[in-house]
ZAMARGU-4260 file (C-alpha; in steps of 0.2 Angstrom, whole numbers, plus 5000, padded with zeros to 4 digits):
<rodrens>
0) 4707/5204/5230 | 4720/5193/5223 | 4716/5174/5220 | 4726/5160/5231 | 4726/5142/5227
5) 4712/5132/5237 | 4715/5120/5250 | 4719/5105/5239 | 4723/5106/5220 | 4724/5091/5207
10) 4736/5095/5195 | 4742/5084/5182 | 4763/5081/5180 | 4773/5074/5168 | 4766/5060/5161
15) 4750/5061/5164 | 4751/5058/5183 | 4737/5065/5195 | 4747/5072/5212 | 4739/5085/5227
20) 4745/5102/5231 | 4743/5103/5250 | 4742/5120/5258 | 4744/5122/5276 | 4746/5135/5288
25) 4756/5153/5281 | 4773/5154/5283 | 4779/5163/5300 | 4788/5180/5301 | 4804/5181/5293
30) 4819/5191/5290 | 4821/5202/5273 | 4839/5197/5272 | 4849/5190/5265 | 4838/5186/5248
35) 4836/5167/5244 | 4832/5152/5256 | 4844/5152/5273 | 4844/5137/5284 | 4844/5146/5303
40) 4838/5143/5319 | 4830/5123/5315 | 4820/5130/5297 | 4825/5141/5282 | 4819/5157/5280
45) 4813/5162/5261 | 4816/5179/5256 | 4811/5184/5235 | 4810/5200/5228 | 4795/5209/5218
50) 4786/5226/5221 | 4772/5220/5210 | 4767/5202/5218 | 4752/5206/5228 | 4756/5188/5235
55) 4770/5176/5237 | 4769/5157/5240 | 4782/5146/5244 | 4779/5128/5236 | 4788/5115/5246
60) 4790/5096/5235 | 4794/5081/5243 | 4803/5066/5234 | 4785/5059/5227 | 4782/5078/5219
65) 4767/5083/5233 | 4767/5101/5234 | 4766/5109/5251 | 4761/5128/5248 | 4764/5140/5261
70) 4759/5159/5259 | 4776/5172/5264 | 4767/5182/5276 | 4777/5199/5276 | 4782/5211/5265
75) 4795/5224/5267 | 4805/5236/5256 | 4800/5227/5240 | 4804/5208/5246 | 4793/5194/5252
80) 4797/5185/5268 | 4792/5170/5280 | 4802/5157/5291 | 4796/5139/5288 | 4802/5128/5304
85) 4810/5109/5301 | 4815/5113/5284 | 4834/5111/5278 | 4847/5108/5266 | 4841/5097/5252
90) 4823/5104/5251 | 4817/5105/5234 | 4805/5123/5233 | 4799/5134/5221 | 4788/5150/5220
95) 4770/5158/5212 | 4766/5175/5213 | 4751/5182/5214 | 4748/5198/5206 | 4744/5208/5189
100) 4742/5201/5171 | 4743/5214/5160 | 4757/5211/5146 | 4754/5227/5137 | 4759/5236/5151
105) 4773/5226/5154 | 4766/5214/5171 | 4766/5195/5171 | 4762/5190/5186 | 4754/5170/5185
110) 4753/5160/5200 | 4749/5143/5188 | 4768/5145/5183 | 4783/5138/5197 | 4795/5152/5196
115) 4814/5147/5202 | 4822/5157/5216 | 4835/5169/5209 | 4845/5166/5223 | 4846/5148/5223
120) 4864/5139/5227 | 4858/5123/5219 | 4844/5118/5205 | 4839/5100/5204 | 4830/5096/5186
125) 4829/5106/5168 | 4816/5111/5158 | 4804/5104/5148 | 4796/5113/5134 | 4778/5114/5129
130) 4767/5126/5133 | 4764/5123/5151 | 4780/5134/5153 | 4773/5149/5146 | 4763/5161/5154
135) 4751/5165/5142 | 4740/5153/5131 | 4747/5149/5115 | 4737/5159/5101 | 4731/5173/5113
140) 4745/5179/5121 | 4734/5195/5130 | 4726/5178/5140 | 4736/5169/5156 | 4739/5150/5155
145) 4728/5143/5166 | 4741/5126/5167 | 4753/5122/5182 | 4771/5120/5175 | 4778/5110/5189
150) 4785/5095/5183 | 4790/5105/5166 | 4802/5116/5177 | 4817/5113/5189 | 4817/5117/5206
155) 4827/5127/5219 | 4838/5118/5232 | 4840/5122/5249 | 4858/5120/5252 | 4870/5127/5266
160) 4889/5135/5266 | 4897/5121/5274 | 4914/5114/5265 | 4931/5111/5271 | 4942/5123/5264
165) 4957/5120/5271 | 4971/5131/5268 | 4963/5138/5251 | 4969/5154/5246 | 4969/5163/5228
170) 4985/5161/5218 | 4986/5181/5218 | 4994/5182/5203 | 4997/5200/5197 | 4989/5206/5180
175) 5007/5206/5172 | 5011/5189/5176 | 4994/5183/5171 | 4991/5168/5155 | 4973/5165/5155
180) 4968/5150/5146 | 4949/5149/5138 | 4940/5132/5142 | 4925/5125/5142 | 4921/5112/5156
185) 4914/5097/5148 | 4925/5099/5131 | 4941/5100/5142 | 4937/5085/5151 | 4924/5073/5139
190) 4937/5065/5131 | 4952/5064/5140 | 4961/5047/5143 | 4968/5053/5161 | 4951/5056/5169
195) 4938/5043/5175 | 4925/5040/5166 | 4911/5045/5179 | 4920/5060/5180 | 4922/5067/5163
200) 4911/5081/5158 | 4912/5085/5176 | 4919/5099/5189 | 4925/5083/5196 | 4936/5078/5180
205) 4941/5096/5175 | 4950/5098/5198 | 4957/5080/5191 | 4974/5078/5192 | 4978/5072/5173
210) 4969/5090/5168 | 4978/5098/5179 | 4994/5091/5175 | 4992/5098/5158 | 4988/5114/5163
215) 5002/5115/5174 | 5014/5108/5161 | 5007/5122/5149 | 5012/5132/5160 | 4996/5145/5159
220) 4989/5155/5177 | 4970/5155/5175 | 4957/5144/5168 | 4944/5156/5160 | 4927/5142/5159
225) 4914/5147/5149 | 4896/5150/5158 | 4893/5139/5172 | 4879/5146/5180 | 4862/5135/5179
230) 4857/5138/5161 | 4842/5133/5148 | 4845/5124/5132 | 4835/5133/5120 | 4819/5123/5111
235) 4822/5126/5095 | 4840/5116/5097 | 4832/5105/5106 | 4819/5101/5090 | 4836/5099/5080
240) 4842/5086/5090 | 4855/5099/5096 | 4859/5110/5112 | 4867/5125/5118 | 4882/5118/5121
245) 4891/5137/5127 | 4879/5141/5141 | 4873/5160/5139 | 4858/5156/5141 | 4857/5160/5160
250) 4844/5156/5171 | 4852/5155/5190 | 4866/5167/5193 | 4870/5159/5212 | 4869/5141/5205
255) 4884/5128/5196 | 4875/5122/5181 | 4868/5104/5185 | 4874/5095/5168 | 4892/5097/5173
260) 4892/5086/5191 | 4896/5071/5194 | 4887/5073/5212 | 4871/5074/5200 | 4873/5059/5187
265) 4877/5047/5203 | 4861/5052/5211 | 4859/5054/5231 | 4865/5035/5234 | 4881/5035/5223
270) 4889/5049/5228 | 4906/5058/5222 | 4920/5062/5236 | 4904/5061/5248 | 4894/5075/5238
275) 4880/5063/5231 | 4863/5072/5223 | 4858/5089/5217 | 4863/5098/5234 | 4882/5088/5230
280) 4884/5101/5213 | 4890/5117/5226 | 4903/5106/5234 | 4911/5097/5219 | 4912/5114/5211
285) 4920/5121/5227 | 4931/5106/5225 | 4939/5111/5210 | 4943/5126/5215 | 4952/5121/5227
290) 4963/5109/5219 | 4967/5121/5204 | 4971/5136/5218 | 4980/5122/5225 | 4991/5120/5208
295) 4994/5138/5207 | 4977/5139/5194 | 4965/5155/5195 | 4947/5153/5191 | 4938/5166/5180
300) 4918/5165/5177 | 4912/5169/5160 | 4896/5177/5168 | 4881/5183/5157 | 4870/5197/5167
305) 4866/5204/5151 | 4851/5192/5147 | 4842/5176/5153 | 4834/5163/5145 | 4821/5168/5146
310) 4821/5177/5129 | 4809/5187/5122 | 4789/5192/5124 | 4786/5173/5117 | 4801/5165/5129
315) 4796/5153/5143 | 4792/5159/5160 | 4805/5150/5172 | 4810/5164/5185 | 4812/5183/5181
320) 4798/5186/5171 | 4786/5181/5183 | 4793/5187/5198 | 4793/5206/5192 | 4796/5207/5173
325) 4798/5227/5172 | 4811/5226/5188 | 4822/5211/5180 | 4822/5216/5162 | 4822/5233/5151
330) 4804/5237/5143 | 4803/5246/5126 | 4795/5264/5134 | 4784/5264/5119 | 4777/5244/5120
335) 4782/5238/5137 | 4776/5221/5130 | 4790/5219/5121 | 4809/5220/5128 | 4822/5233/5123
340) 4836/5222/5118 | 4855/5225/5116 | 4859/5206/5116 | 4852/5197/5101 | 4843/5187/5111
345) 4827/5194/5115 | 4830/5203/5133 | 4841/5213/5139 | 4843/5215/5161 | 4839/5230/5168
350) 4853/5239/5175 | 4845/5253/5179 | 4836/5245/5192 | 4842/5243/5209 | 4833/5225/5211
355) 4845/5218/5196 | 4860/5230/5201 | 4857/5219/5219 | 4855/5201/5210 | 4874/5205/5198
360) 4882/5211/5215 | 4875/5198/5226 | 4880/5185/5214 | 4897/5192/5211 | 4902/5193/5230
365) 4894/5176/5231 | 4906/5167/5218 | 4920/5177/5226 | 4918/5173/5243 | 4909/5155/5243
370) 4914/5148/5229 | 4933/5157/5232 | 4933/5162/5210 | 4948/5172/5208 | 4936/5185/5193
375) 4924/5186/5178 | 4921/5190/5161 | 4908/5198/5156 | 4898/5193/5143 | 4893/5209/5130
380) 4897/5219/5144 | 4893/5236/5136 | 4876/5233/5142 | 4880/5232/5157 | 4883/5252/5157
385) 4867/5257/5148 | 4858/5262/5164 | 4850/5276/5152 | 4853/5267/5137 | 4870/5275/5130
390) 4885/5267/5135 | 4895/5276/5151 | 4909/5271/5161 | 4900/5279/5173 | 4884/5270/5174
395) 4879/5264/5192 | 4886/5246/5188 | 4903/5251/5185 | 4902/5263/5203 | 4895/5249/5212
400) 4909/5237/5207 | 4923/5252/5208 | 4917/5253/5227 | 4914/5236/5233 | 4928/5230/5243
405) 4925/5214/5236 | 4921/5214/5219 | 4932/5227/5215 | 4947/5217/5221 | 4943/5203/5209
410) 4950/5200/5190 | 4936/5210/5179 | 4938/5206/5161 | 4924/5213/5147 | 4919/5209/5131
415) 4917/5228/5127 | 4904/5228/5114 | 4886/5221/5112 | 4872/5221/5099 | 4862/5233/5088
420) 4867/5249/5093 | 4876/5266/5088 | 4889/5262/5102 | 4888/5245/5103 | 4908/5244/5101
425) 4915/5250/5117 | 4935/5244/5117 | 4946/5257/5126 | 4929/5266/5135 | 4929/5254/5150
430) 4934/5261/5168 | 4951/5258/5177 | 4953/5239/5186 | 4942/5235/5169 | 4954/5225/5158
435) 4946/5220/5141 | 4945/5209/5126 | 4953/5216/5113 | 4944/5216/5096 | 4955/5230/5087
440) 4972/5215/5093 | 4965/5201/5086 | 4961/5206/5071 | 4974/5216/5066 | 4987/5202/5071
445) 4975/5189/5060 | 4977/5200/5044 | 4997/5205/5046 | 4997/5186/5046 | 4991/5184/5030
450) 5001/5196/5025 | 4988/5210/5023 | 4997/5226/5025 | 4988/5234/5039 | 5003/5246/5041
455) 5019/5246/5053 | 5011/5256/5064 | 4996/5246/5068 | 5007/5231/5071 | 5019/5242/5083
460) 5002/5246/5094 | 4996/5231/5097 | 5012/5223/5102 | 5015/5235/5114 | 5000/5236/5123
465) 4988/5244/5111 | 4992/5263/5121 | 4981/5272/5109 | 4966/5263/5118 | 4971/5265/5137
470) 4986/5275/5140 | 4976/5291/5139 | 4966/5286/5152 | 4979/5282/5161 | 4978/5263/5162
475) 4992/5251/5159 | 4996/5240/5146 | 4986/5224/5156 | 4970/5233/5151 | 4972/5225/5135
480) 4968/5207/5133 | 4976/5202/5120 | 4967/5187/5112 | 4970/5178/5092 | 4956/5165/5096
485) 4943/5163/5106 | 4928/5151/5109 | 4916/5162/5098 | 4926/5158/5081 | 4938/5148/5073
490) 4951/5140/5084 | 4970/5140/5077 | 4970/5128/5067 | 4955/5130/5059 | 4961/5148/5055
495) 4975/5142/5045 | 4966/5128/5037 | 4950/5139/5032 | 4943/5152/5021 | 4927/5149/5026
500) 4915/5145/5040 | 4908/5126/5039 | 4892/5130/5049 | 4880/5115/5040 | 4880/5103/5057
505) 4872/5118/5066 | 4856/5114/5056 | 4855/5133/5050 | 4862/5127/5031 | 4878/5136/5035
510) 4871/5156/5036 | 4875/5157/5057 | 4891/5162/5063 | 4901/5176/5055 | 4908/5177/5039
515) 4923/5190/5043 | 4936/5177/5049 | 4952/5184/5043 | 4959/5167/5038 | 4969/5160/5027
520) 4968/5142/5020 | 4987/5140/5016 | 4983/5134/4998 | 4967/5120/5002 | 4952/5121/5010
525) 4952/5109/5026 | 4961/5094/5030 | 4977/5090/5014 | 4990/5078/5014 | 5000/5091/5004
530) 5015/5090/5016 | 5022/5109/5011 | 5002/5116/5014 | 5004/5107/5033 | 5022/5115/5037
535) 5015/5133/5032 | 5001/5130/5043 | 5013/5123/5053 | 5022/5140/5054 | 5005/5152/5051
540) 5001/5144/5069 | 5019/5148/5079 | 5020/5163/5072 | 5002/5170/5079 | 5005/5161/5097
545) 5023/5171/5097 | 5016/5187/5094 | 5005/5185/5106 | 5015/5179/5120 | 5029/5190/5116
550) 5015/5206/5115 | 5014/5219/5130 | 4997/5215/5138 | 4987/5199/5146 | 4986/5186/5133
555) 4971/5175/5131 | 4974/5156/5125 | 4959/5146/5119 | 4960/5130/5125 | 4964/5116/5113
560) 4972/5130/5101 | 4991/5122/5110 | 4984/5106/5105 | 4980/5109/5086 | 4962/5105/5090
565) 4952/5107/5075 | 4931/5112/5073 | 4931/5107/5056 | 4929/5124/5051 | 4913/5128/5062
570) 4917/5145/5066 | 4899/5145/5078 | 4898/5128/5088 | 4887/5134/5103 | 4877/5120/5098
575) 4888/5106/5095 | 4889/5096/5113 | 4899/5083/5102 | 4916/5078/5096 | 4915/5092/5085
580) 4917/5103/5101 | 4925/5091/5113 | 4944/5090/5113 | 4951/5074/5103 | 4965/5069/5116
585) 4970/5054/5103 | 4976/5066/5091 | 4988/5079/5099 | 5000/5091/5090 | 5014/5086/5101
590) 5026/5097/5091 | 5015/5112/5093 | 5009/5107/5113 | 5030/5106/5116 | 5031/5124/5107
595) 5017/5132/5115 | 5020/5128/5133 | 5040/5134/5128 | 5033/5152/5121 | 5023/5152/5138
600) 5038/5146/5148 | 5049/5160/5140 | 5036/5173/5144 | 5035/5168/5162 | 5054/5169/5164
605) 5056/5186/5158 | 5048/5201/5165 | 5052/5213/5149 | 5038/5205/5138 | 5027/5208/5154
610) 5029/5226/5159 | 5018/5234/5169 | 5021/5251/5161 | 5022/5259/5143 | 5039/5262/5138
615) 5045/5279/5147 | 5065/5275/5146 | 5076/5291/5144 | 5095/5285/5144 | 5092/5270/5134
620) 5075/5266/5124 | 5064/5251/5132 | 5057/5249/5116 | 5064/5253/5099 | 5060/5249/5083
625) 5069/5247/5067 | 5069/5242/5050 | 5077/5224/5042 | 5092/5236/5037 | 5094/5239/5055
630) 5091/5257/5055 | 5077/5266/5067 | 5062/5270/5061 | 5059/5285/5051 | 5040/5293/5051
635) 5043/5289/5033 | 5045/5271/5036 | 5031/5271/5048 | 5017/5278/5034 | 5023/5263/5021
640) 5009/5256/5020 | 5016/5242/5011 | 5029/5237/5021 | 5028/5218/5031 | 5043/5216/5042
645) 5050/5226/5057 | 5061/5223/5070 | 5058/5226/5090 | 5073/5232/5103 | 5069/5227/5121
650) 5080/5233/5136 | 5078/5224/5151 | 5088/5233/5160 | 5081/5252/5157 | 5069/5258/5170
655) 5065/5240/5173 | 5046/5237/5184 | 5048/5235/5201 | 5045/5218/5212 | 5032/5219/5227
660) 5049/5223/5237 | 5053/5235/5228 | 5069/5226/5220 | 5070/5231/5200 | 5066/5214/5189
665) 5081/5217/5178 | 5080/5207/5161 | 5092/5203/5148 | 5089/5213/5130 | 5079/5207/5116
670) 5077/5208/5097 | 5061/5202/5090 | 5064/5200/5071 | 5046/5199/5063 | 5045/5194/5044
675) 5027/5192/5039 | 5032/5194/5018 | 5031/5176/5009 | 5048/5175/5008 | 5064/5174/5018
680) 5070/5191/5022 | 5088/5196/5030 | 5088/5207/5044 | 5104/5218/5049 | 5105/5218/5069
685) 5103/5236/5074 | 5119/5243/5088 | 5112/5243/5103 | 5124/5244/5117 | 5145/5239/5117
690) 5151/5222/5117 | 5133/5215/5114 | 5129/5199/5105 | 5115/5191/5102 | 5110/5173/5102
695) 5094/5166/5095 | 5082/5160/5108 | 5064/5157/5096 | 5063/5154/5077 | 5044/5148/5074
700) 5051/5144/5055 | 5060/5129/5063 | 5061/5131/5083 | 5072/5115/5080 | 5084/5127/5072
705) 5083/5141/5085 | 5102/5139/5090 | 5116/5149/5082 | 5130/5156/5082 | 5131/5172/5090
710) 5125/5188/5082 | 5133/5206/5083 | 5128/5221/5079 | 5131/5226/5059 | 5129/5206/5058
715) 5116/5198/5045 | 5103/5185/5052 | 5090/5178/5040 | 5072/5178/5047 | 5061/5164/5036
720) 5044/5167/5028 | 5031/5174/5038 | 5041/5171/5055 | 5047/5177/5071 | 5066/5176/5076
725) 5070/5181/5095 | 5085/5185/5100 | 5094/5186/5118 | 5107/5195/5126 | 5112/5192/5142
730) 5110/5203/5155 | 5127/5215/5156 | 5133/5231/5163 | 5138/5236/5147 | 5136/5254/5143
735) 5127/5258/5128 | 5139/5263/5113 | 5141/5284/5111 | 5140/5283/5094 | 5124/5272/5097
740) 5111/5276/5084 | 5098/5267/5091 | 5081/5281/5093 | 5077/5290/5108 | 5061/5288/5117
745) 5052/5300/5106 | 5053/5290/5091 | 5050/5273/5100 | 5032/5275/5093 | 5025/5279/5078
750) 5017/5297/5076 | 4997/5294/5073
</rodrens>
């Protein structure tokens, strides 16, 4: 017989206040779908999942924090159910389940601990930590708390789906024509001059129209926002006077994270655009969507469904755990008390579960057809394919998403690696429409560089879509992400102005974050007024955003990287919610923001650097490479391991990809002269086809000098130190020469 709360019970909130817990008649008979709290017929039905509760409560709070309890009366195919009359958007609820205690076998089931609804569309409240929000007693961890976290815990919202659309529609942009630029929603916006002070911080400020403006003049097709599902800073930041300024620390997958709404900081009477209170959070978020759609903008998740914050055996209890700890989360099979984790964080979800598979799917079709996202990344998405506990392309995540007619339609980006295990670095093993972050890009572009010779070959790969990772699968080059910075790391200009990490604010005395950067100070740690150290970091940078904008594949922008924004060398600052993370608007690069959104500009114009295809020409080579005398590459020339230089032949006009009407998007011809010695070097241009000349279109030595006189083939053109020279000729029916020597399809590639 399982216990159920008594008529009335004193409990004692925040601050020491006595307040009842009134319980009333059960709920009536509701429906078992769809999951969550639905407002239908004059009530809400309640629907929560667990095939170990033995009983479900609904706890119904009203503005003064009076609990109203009603028991779910039904229980059908593993979900709890009951329709509660008169009850609608805005309600504040929560649940306690009833059920077993045994941690060594894996079940926490407390009903003293106010669990949040994993299908909630809005949370009103965060957490606060003491012991009231763990399940067990502190010092005996075999023994449930006996005290009520409400109070210490946020609640769930009812809310409903009504918004005015309008017209919204996704941009649609294709794969190939896709920039993604890396943002974080309160860093983008804290700061900046253009958006209202209210709004900064906000979904509000980042659908503004100065943001926008700048994202548009950038030029880039798709905001990537870090998490902004409802999230829990963790306590030991919090101790430090710090937070987790990143978000993966989910908690509410169907939720906008409060923090990050201006309908939330005015409060139910100030209202923003009409959206005033907790409830307002869905709305303003749907509202920025619209108005980046609206500027020709996609909108990509960063989702996190392989953890919560829960954490680990000790974490608190705020949702999951309570509900049905071994339905939500992977048990070790030899001490189901602890979690088998693949995440570093002390859980991992269980995807082998058809309850979790559920919850990632339901939230996934929810952010796509209610909140109108244009796609996600994953977060350490190589756990989301250990249903048995290897890695497989096949695990019942990837089918469920390959078959969805919704989800497998969206942009699906993964970080293909996690934590701790044999195959824990997954790049190249992810199923088709799966386009991923690549690790192997990034670093090898960071070392060539710094003049690290990683070998010709290694360089050719990357550029031109990494094909020993995805061609043999049979995927195109836009499964690689290409990617030189990203929000985990240094940003750009820290990777020129760094050898080391400066972690010491993070309060961890500098041993977090990782210590394989791949950076190069350019001659002084940190800020210099050395005017010859700035210029080479100057160049260092244009360099690394011209490769990769000018590289087959979907390039990944981090946000403030156009800007020269700078960390201060804090190569880990998920903690700093600060000027250390927030973009300084006052002190823009304008040379580099000019140079950037020109690199993005030239990428947009000309569909050869954006080819949907590896090169597969057989009259005249798409793709050829030669040496700085001009000459193809020999397999000799390809296995100097020591060589730094190497030039790129791009025909726009050879088997050209094909427009969405079937109309060839013929391009002119490219060189792209790449010199990353630390000196100036002297290319010879290589015959291509008759009558050619050349023009030069980029020179990230001194874009100021990137017009010349026109090139030939046989002629001489000097490519400056660690530099990229482009070079254009127009688009012509010239034939190519018969005594061409440039190298057929088969040696377009290195051998491996």
């Amino acid at each position: 017989m399982v216990a159920i709360f008594p008529h009335v019970i004193p409990v004692r909130q925040t601050g020491g206040a006595i307040c009842n817990v009134c319980r009333v008649a059960n709920a009536l008979p509701g429906l078992t779908s769809p999951l969550g709290a639905t407002p239908r017929d004059g009530g809400t039905n309640f629907a929560v999942a667990s095939g170990i509760a033995e009983a479900v409560e609904v706890c119904l709070f009203d503005e003064a924090g009076t609990q109203t309890l009603l028991q779910l009366p039904d229980y059908d195919d593993g979900v709890w159910h009951g329709f509660v009359p008169s009850v609608g958007p805005g309600q504040a609820y929560g649940y306690r389940v009833h059920g077993p205690w045994d941690p060594g076998r894996g079940l926490r089931c407390n009903p003293a601990k106010l669990l949040l609804d994993p299908y909630t569309r809005a949370v009103r409240g965060q957490v606060s930590f003491g012991p009231e929000v763990f399940d067990y007693e502190w010092g005996n961890a075999d023994a449930p708390s006996s005290l009520d976290s409400a109070g210490h815990v946020p609640l769930s919202l009812v809310t409903d789906a009504m918004f005015r659309w309008g017209a919204d529609k996704s941009p649609g942009h294709s794969f190939c024509d896709t920039i993604v630029y890396e943002a974080h929603v309160k860093g983008l916006t804290m700061r900046h001059p253009g958006v209202p002070e209210p709004l900064r911080g906000t979904y509000a400020g980042l659908g503004h129209d100065a943001v926008i403006e700048h994202l548009t003049g950038l030029g880039v097709t798709a905001i990537e926002l870090l998490p902004v599902h409802q999230y829990v800073p963790d306590d030991f930041l919090l101790e430090r006077g710090l937070t987790n300024y990143w978000g993966y620390q989910s908690i509410g997958y169907f939720a906008p994270h409060n923090a990050y709404s201006a309908a939330v900081r005015s409060g139910p009477d100030g209202g923003y655009a009409g959206f005033g209170g907790p409830w307002g959070v869905v709305d303003e978020f749907k509202g920025m969507v619209r108005a980046l759609h609206l500027a020709g903008i996609e909108v990509i998740l960063d989702v996190v469904f392989n953890h919560t914050a829960e954490g680990d055996t000790n974490g608190p209890a705020l949702c999951f755990r309570g509900l049905d700890n071994p339905a939500y989360y992977r048990l070790d099979p030899g001490d189901p008390r602890s979690y088998y984790d693949t995440t570093g964080t002390g859980n991992s979800l269980n995807v082998g579960n058809p309850v979790t598979l559920q919850l990632i799917m339901d939230s996934l079709r929810y952010w796509l057809t209610e909140m109108h996202v244009d796609g996600f990344r994953f977060d350490l998405a190589a756990t989301l394919g250990r249903q048995d506990g290897d890695f497989s392309s096949g695990s019942a995540f990837f089918d469920l998403v390959g078959q969805d007619p919704v989800v497998s339609q969206a942009k699906l980006f993964a970080e293909p690696w996690d934590v701790g295990q044999m195959d824990s670095y997954d790049l190249g093993r992810f199923p088709a429409r799966w386009h991923e972050w690549n690790g192997k890009y990034r670093d090898s572009m960071r070392d060539f560089w710094r003049s690290h010779a990683i070998g010709l070959g290694e360089f050719a790969t990357r550029f031109a879509g990494s094909a020993d990772l995805y061609a043999g699968s049979r995927r195109a080059p836009t499964a690689s992400v290409n990617l030189i910075t990203v929000h985990d790391g240094f940003t750009l200009r820290d990777l020129v102005s760094y050898d080391d990490k400066h972690n010491e604010a993070n309060g961890e005395s500098n041993r977090d974050g990782t210590g394989d950067n791949r950076s190069w100070n350019c001659g002084a740690e940190g800020p210099t007024a050395d005017p010859s150290i700035q210029a080479l970091r100057q160049r260092q940078s244009r360099a690394m955003l011209a490769t990769l904008m000018l590289s087959l594949g979907v390039p990944l922008l981090l946000g403030g990287d156009e800007l020269g924004r700078t960390q201060g060398g804090n190569n880990n600052a998920y903690c700093q919610d600060n000027e250390i993370s927030w973009y300084d608007w006052s002190a823009v690069d304008g040379d580099l923001l000019a140079f950037t959104s020109a690199l993005v500009r030239f990428r947009r114009a000309h569909p050869v650097f954006r080819r949907r295809r590896y090169a597969t020409g057989v009259d005249v080579s798409e793709l050829g490479w030669f040496t700085p005398g001009g000459t193809a590459m020999t397999q000799a020339d390809w296995d100097d391991g020591s060589a730094l230089a190497i030039g790129v032949y791009l025909d726009g006009s050879d088997d050209p990809d094909v427009d969405e009407d079937g109309k060839p998007e013929l391009d002119d011809d490219f060189i792209v002269l790449v010199n990353a010695w630390w000196e100036p070097l002297e290319f010879t241009i290589p015959p291509a086809k008759d009558g050619q000349e050349w023009q030069e279109e980029i020179d990230t030595y001194d874009p100021a000098d990137a017009v010349g006189a026109s090139l030939a083939a046989g002629g001489q053109v000097t490519v400056g130190p660690r530099s990229v020279l482009v070079l254009r000729s127009p688009l012509a029916a010239a034939e190519p020469s018969a005594g061409s020597t440039e190298p057929s399809a088969g040696t377009a590639e290195p051998s491996a």
